[in-house]
C-alpha beads as a LAMMPS data file, in Angstrom:
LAMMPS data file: protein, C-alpha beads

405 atoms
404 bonds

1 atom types
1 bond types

-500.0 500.0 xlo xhi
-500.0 500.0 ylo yhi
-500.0 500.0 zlo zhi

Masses

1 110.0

Atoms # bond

1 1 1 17.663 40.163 9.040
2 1 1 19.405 37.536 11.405
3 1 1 21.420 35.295 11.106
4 1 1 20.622 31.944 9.467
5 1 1 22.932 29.383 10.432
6 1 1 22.930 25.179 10.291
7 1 1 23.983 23.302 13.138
8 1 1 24.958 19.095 12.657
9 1 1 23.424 17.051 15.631
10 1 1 25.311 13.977 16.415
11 1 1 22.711 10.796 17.005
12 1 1 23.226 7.104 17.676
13 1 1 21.643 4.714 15.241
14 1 1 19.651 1.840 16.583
15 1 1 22.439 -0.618 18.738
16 1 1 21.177 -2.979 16.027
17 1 1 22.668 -0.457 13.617
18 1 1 26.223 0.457 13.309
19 1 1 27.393 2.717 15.613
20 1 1 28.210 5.651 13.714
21 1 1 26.901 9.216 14.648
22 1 1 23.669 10.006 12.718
23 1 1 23.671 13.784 11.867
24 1 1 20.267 15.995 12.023
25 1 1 19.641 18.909 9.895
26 1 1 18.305 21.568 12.124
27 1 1 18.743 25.819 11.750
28 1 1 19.901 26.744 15.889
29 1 1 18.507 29.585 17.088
30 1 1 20.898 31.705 18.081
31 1 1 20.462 33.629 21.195
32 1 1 18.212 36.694 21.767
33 1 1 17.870 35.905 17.811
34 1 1 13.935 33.853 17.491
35 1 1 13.965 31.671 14.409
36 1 1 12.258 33.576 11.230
37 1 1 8.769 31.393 10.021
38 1 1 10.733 29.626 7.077
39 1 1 13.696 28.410 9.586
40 1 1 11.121 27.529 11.484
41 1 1 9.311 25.423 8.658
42 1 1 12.382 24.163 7.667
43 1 1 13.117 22.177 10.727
44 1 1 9.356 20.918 10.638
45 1 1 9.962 19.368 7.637
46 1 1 12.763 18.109 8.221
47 1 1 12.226 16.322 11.416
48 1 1 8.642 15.560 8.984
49 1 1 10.686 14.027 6.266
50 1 1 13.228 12.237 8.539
51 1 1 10.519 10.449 10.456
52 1 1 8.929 9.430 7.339
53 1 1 12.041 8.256 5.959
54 1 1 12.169 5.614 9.181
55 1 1 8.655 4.527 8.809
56 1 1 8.741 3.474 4.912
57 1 1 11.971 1.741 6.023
58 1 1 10.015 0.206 8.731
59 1 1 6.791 -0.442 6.718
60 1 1 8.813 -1.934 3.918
61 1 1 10.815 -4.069 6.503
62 1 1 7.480 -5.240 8.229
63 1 1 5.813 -6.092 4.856
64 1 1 8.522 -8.219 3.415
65 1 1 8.899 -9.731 7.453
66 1 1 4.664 -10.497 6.746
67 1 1 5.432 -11.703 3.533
68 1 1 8.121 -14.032 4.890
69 1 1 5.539 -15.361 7.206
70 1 1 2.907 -15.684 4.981
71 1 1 4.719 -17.937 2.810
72 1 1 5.970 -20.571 5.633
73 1 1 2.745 -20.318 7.853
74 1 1 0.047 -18.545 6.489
75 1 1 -0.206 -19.964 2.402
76 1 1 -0.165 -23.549 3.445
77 1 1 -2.930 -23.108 6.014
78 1 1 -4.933 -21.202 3.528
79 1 1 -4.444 -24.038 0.530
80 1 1 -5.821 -26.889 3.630
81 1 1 -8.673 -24.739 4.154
82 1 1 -9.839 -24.128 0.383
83 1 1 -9.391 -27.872 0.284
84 1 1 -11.447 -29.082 2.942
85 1 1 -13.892 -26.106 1.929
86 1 1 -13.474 -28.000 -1.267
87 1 1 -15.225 -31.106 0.640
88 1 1 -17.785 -29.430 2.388
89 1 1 -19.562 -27.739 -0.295
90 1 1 -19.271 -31.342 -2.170
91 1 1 -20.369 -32.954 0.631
92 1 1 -23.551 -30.646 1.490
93 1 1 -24.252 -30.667 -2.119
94 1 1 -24.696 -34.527 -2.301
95 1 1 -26.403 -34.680 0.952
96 1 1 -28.575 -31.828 -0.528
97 1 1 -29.628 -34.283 -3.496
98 1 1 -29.711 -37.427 -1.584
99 1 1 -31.527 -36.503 1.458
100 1 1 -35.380 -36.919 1.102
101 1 1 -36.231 -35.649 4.836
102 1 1 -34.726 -32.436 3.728
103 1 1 -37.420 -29.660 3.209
104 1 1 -37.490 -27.177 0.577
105 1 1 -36.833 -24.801 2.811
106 1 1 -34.027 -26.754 4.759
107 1 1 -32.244 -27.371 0.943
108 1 1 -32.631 -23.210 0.697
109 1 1 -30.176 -23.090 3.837
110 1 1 -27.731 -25.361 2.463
111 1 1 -27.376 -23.708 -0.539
112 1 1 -27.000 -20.182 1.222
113 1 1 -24.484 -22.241 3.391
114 1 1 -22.218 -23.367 -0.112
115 1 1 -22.508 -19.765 -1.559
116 1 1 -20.833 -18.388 1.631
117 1 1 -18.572 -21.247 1.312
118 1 1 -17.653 -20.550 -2.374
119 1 1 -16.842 -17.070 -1.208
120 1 1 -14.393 -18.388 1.031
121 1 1 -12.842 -21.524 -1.345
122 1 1 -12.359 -18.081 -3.069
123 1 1 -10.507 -15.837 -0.804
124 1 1 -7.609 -18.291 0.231
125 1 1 -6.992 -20.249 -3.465
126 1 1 -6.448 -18.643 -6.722
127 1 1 -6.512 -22.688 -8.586
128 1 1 -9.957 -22.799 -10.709
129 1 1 -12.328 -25.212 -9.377
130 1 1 -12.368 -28.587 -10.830
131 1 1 -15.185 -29.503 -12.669
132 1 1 -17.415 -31.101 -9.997
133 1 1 -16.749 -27.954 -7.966
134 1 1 -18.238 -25.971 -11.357
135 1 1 -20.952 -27.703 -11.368
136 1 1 -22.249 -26.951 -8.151
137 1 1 -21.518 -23.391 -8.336
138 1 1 -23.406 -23.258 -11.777
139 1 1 -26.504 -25.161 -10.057
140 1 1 -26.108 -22.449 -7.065
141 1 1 -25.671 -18.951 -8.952
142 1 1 -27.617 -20.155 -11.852
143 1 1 -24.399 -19.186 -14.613
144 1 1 -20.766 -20.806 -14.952
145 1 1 -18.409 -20.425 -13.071
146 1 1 -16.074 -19.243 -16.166
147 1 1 -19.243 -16.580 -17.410
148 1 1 -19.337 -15.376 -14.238
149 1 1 -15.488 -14.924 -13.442
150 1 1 -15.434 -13.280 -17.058
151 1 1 -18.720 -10.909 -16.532
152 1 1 -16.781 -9.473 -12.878
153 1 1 -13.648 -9.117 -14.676
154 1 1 -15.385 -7.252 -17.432
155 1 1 -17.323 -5.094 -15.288
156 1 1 -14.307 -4.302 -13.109
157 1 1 -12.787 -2.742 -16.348
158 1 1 -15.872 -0.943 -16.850
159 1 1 -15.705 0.408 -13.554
160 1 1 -12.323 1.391 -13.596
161 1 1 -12.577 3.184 -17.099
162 1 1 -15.621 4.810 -15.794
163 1 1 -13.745 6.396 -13.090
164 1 1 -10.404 8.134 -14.723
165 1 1 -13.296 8.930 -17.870
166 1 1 -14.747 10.903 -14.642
167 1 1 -11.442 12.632 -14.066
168 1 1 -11.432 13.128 -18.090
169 1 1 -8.445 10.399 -18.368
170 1 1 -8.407 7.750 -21.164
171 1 1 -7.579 4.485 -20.201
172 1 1 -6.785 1.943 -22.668
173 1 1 -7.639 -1.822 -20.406
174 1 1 -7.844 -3.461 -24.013
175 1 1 -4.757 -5.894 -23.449
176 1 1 -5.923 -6.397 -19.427
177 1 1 -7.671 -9.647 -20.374
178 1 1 -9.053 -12.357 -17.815
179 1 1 -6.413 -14.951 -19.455
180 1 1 -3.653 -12.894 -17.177
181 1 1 -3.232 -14.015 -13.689
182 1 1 -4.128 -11.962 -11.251
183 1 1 -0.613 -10.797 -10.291
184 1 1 0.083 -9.824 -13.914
185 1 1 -3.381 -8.055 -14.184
186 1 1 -2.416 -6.092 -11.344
187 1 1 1.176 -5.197 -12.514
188 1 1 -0.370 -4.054 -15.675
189 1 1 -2.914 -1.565 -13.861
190 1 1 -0.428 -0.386 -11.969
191 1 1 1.655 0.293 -15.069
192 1 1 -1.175 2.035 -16.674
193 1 1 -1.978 4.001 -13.491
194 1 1 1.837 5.476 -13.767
195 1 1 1.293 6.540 -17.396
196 1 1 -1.835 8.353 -16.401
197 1 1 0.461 10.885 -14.764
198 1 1 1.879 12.144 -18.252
199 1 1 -1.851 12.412 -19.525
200 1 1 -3.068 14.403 -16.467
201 1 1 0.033 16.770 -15.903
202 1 1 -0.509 17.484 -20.080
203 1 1 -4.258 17.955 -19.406
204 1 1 -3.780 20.131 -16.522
205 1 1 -1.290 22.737 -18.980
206 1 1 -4.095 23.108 -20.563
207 1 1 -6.286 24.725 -18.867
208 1 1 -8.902 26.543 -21.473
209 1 1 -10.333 28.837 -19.292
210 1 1 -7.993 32.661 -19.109
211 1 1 -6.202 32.487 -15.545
212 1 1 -6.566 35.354 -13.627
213 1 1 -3.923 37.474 -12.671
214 1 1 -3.499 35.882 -9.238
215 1 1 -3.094 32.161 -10.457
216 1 1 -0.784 33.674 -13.088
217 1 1 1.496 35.345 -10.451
218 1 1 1.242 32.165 -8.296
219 1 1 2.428 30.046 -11.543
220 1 1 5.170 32.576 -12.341
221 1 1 5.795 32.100 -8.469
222 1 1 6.339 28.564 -8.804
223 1 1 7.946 28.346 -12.006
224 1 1 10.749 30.421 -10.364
225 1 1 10.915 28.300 -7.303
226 1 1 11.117 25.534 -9.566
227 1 1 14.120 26.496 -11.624
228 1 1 16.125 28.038 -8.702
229 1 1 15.590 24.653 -7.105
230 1 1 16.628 22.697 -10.395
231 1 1 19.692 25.597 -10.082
232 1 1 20.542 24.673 -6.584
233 1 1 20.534 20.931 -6.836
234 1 1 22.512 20.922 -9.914
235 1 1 25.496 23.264 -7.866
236 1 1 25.298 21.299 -4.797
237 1 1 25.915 18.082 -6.804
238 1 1 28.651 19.782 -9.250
239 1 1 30.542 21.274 -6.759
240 1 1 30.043 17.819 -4.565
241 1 1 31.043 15.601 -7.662
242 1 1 34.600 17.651 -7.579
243 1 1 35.390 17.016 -4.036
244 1 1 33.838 13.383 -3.617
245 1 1 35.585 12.259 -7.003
246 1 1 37.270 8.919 -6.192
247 1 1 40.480 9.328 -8.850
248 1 1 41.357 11.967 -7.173
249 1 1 42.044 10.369 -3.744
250 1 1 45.149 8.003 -3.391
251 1 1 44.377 6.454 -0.103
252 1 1 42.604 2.770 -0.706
253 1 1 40.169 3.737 2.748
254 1 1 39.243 7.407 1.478
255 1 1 38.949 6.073 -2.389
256 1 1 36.335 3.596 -1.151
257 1 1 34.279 6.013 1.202
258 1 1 34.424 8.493 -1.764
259 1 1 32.989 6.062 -4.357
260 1 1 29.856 5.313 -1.828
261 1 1 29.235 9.151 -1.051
262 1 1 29.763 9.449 -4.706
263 1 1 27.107 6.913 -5.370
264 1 1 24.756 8.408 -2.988
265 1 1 25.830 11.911 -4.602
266 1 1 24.391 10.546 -8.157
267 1 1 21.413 8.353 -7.201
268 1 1 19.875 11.746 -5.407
269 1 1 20.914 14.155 -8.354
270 1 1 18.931 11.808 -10.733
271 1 1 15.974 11.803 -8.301
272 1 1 16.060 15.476 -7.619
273 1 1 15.813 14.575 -4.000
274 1 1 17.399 17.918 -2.675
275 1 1 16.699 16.572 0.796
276 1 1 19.360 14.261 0.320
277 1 1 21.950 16.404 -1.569
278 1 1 21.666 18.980 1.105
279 1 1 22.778 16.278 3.521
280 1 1 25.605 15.230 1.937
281 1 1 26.874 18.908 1.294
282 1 1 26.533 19.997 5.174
283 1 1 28.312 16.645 6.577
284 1 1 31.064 17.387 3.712
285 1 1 31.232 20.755 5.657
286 1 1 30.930 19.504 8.700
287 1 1 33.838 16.385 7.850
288 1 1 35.941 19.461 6.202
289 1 1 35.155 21.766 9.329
290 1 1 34.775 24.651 6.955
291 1 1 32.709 27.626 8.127
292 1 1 28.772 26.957 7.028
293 1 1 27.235 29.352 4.680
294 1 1 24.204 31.174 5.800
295 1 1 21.097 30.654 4.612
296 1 1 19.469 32.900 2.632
297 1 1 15.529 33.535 2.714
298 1 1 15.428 32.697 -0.697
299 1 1 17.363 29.314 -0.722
300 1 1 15.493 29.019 2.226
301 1 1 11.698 29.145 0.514
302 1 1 13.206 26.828 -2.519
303 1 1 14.469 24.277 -0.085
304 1 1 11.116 24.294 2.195
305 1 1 9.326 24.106 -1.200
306 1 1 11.262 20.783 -2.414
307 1 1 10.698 19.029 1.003
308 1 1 6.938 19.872 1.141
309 1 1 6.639 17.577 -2.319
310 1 1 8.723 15.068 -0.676
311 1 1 7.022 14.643 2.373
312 1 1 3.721 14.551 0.264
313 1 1 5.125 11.737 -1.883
314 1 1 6.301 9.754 1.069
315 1 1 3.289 9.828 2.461
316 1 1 1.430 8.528 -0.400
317 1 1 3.998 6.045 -0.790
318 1 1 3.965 4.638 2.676
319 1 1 0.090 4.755 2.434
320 1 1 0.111 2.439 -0.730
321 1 1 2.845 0.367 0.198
322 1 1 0.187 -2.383 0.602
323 1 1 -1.087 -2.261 -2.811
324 1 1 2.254 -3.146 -4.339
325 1 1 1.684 -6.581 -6.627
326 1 1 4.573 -8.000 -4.319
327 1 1 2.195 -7.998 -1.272
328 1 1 -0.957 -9.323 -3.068
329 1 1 -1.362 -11.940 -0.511
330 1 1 -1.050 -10.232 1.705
331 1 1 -3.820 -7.405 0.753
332 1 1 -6.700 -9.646 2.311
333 1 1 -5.488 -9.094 6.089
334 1 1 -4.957 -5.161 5.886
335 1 1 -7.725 -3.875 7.803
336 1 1 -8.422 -0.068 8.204
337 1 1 -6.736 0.991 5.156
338 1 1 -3.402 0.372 7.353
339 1 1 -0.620 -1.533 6.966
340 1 1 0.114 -2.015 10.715
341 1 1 -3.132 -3.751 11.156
342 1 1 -1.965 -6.915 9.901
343 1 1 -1.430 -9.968 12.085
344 1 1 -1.031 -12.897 10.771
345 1 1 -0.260 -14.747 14.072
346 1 1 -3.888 -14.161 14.652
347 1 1 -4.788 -14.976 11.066
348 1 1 -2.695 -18.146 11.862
349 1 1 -4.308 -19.055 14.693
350 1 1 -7.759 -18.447 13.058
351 1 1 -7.080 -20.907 10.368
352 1 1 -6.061 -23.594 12.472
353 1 1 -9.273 -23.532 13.951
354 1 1 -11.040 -23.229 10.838
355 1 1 -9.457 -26.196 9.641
356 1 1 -9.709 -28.388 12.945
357 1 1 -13.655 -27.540 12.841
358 1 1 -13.668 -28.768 9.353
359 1 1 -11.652 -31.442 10.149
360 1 1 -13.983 -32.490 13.140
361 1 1 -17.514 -31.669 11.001
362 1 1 -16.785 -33.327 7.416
363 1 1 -16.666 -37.340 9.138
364 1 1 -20.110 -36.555 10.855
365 1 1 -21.172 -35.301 7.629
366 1 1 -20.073 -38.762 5.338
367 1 1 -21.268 -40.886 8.550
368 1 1 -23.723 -43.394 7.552
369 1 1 -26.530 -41.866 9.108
370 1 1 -25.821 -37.865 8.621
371 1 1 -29.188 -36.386 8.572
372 1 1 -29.235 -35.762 12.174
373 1 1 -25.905 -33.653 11.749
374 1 1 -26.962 -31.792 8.885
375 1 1 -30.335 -30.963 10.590
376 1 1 -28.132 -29.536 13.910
377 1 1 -25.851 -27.411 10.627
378 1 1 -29.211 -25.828 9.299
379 1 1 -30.320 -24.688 12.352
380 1 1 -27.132 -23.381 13.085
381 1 1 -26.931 -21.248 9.963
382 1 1 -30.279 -20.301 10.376
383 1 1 -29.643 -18.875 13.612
384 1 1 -27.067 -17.308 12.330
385 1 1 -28.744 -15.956 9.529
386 1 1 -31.256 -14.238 11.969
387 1 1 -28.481 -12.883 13.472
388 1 1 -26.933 -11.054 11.111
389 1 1 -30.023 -10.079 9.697
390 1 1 -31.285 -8.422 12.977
391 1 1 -27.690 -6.662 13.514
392 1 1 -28.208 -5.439 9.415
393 1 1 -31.722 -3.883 10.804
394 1 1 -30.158 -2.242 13.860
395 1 1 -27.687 -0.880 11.930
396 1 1 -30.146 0.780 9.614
397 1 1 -32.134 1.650 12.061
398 1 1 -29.318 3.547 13.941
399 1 1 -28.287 5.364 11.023
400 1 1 -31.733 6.349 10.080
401 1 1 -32.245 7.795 13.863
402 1 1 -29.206 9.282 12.943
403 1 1 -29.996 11.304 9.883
404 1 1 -33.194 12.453 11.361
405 1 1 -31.365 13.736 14.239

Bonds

1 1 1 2
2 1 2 3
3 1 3 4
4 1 4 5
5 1 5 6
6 1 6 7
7 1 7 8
8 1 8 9
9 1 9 10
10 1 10 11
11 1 11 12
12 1 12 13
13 1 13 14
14 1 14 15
15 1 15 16
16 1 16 17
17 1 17 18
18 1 18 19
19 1 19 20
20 1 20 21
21 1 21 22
22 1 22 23
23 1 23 24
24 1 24 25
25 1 25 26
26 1 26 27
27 1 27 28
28 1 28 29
29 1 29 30
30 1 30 31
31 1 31 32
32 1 32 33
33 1 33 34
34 1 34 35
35 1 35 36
36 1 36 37
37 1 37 38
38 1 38 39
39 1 39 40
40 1 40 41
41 1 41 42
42 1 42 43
43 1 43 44
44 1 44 45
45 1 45 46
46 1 46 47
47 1 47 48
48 1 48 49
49 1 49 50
50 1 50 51
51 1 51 52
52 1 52 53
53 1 53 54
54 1 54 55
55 1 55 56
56 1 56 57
57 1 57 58
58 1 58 59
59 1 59 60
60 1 60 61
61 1 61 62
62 1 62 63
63 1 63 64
64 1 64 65
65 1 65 66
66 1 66 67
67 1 67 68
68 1 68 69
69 1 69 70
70 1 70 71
71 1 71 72
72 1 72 73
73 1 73 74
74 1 74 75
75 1 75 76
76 1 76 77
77 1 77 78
78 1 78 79
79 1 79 80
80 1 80 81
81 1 81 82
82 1 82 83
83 1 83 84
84 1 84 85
85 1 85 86
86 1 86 87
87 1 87 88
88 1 88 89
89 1 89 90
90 1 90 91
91 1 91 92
92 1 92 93
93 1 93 94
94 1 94 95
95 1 95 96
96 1 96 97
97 1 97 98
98 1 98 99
99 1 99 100
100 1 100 101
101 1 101 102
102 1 102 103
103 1 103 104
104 1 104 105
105 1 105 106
106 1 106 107
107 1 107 108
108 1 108 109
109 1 109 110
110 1 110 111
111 1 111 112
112 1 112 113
113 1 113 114
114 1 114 115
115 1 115 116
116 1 116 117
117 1 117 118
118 1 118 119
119 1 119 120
120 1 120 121
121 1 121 122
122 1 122 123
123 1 123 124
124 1 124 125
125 1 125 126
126 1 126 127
127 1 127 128
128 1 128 129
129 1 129 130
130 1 130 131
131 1 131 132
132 1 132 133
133 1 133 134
134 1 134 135
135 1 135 136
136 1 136 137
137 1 137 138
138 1 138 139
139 1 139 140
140 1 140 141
141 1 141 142
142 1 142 143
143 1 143 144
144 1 144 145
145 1 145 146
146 1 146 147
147 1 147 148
148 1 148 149
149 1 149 150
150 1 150 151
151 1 151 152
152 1 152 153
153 1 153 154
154 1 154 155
155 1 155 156
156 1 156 157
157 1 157 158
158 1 158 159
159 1 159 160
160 1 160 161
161 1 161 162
162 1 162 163
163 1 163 164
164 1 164 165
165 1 165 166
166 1 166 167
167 1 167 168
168 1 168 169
169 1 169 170
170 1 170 171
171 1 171 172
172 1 172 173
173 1 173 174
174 1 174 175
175 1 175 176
176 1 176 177
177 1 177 178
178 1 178 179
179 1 179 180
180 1 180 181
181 1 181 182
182 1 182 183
183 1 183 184
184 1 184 185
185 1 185 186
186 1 186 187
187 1 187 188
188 1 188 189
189 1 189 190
190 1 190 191
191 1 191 192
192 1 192 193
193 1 193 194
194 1 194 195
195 1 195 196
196 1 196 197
197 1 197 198
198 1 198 199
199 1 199 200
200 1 200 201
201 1 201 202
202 1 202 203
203 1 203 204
204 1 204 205
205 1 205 206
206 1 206 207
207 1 207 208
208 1 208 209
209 1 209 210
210 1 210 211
211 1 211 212
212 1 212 213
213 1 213 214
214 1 214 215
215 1 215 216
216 1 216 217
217 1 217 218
218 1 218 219
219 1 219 220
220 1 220 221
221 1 221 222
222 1 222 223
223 1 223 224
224 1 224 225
225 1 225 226
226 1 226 227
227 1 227 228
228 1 228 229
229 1 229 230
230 1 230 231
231 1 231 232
232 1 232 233
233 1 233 234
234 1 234 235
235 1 235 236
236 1 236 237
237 1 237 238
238 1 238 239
239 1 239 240
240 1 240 241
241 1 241 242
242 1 242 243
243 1 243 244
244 1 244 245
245 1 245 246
246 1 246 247
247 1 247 248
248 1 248 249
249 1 249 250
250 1 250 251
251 1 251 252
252 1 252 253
253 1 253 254
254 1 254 255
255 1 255 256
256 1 256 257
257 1 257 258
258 1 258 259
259 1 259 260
260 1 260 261
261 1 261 262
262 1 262 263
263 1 263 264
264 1 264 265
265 1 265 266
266 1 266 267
267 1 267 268
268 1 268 269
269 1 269 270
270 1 270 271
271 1 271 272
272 1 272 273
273 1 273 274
274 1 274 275
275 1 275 276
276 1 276 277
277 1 277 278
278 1 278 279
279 1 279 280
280 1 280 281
281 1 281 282
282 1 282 283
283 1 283 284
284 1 284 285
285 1 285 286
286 1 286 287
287 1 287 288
288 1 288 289
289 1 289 290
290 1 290 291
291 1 291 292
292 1 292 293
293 1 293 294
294 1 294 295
295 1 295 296
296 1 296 297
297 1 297 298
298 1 298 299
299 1 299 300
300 1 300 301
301 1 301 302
302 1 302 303
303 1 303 304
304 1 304 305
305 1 305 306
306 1 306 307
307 1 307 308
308 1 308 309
309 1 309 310
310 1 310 311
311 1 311 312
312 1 312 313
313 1 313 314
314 1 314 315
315 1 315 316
316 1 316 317
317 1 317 318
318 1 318 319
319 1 319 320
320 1 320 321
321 1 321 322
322 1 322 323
323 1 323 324
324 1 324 325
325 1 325 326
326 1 326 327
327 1 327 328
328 1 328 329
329 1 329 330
330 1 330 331
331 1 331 332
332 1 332 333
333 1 333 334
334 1 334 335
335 1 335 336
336 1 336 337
337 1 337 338
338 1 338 339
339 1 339 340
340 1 340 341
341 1 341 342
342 1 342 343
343 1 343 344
344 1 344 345
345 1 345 346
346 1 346 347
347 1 347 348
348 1 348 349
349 1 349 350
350 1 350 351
351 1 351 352
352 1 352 353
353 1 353 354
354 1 354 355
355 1 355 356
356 1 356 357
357 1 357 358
358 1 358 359
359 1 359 360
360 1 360 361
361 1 361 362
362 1 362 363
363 1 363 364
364 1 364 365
365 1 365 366
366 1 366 367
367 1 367 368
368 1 368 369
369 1 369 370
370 1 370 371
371 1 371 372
372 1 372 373
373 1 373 374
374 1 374 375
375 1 375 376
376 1 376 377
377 1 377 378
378 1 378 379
379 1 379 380
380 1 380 381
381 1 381 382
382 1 382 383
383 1 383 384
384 1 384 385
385 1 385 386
386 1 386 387
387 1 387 388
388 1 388 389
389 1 389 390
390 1 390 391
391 1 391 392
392 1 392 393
393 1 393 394
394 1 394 395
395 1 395 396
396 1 396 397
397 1 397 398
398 1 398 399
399 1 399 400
400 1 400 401
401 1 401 402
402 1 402 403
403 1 403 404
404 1 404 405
């Protein structure tokens, strides 16, 4: 068997950073001596985890930068143009009940044109309409605006209980009620989502059908894994809680770099982040310059097991990051299921000319003489209608080629 040993890297942090060495867990090969597969996964995941480690930094740093921004630039914007929405649909709705010239078929466009506008009074305010505004969107969709807003709350419950009933979860969405706002609806899903874990890790122990003799060997497997791992991490930190113990040290410096390792110590021990308590106990070697231990194939497998689950959970948790109630607002300009794709600069700049179209259009509109305008809007949005209509076909039309093909 070779030898197995760890060898410290000494990195710069960022110059934005302090400049204190950053140290890299890798296992050197040795020469004439090729790494063994686990030493070799070991360093993949550990570069793996390190890199993920900078990105959730950076994706958290980015999000709270966005949602920074959003508050100064983007929310105001967003209020002016539900407000001057606000006026349009008010405006075409009295023009739609005041104009005789109008055709039937002209007053159909206008009232395609305030449903679209709803929809986006919608998407940048959370107030409720006031009542005028409740009456026009009862005359357009035909129900209240407060049935309606109840019967898609209710059917988003329904469709959420549906699905975990699908993974044979019960989900109890009886206190979720449409009174909440929507930041405390969403705090509570995601609080029942987290205590859906308990239900499905019980339901998976009980598996009814008799495991064969394979997935019983693989379980046995895993439960050993798992409790040499629990083993390891609770030596590392014992034997590190002994040696980073600040009562022991008399010098003021040394006490107060000992109570931050020993902070760091804890906070991973309680998180069973064995990623982290390795760390610690190699730059503790490394700081004490006392000969590394090799490292068997054994501790070996339960390390590279412990950092597979954390790079898994990282990556979950830097694909979600978005979804966090803290960046509601900001869930409206992810695109692509990725966090990197928003821009609110361009978001900005796309409101401000939202708003100085508005600004430019409603006047014409409340003019004395406005039919002539609102003619030159229908044909507009019935050109545009067209439009989107014939790009709907083409689309169908490729995809149908498509499955034929």
């Amino acid at each position: 068997m070779s030898v197995k040993t760890i060898k410290i890297i000494d990195r710069m942090n960022d110059a934005k950073q302090t400049m204190k060495p950053k140290q890299e867990l890798i296992i050197a090969k040795k020469e004439k001596q090729p790494l063994s597969k686990d030493q070799r996964t070991f360093n993949r995941l550990v570069k793996r985890l390190e890199k993920l480690r900078r990105e959730k930094e950076e994706t958290e740093k980015f999000l709270s930068e966005q949602l920074e921004f959003y508050g100064k630039h983007i929310h105001p914007l967003e209020e002016k143009t539900a407000d001057l929405t606000a006026r349009a649909i008010k405006t075409f709705y009295r023009l739609c009940n005041e104009l005789e010239k109008l055709t039937a078929a002209d007053k159909e466009i206008l009232i395609d044109l305030m449903a679209a506008q709803f929809d986006t009074y919608f998407t940048f305010t959370n107030r409720e309409p006031d009542d005028e505004l409740k009456e026009i969107y009862k005359f357009i969709e035909g129900q209240s605006y407060d049935e309606a807003a109840e019967e898609q709350f209710s059917a988003m419950k329904e469709d959420m209980r549906q699905t975990f009933e699908e993974m044979g979860l019960e989900i109890d969405l009886d206190d979720l009620t449409f009174e909440l706002s929507e930041e405390e609806q969403l705090r509570k899903m995601f609080e029942k989502i987290e205590g859906l874990k308990e239900q499905a890790e019980a339901k998976a122990a009980k598996k009814p059908r008799k495991k064969t003799k394979r997935q019983l060997a693989k379980e046995e497997r895993e439960r050993q894994i798992e409790e040499a791992k629990n083993k390891n991490i609770s030596a590392i930190y014992k034997q590190l809680a002994r040696v980073f113990h600040p009562d022991l040290e008399r010098d003021a410096e040394r006490r107060a770099e000992k109570e931050s390792l020993m902070k760091q110590l804890t906070t991973a021990y309680k998180q069973g982040d064995l990623h982290t308590l390795l760390r610690l106990e190699l730059e503790w070697l490394h700081k004490e310059e006392t000969e590394l231990e090799n490292l068997s194939e054994e501790k070996l497998k339960i390390y590279n097991q412990a950092l597979k689950q954390q790079v898994k959970e990282l990556e979950i948790e830097i694909h979600t990051a978005s979804a966090h109630p803290r960046y509601l607002p900001l869930q409206k300009y992810v695109r692509f299921f990725t966090v990197k794709s928003i821009n609110l600069e361009f978001e900005r700049e796309k409101l401000l000319a939202e708003i100085e179209f508005l600004e430019s259009e409603l006047p014409q509109l409340n003019a004395a003489n406005p039919l002539k305008k609102v003619k030159q809007v229908i044909r507009e949005t019935r050109e545009a209608i067209k439009k989107r209509q014939m790009f709907a076909l083409d689309i169908e039309e490729f995809f149908g080629k498509f499955r034929h093909d």
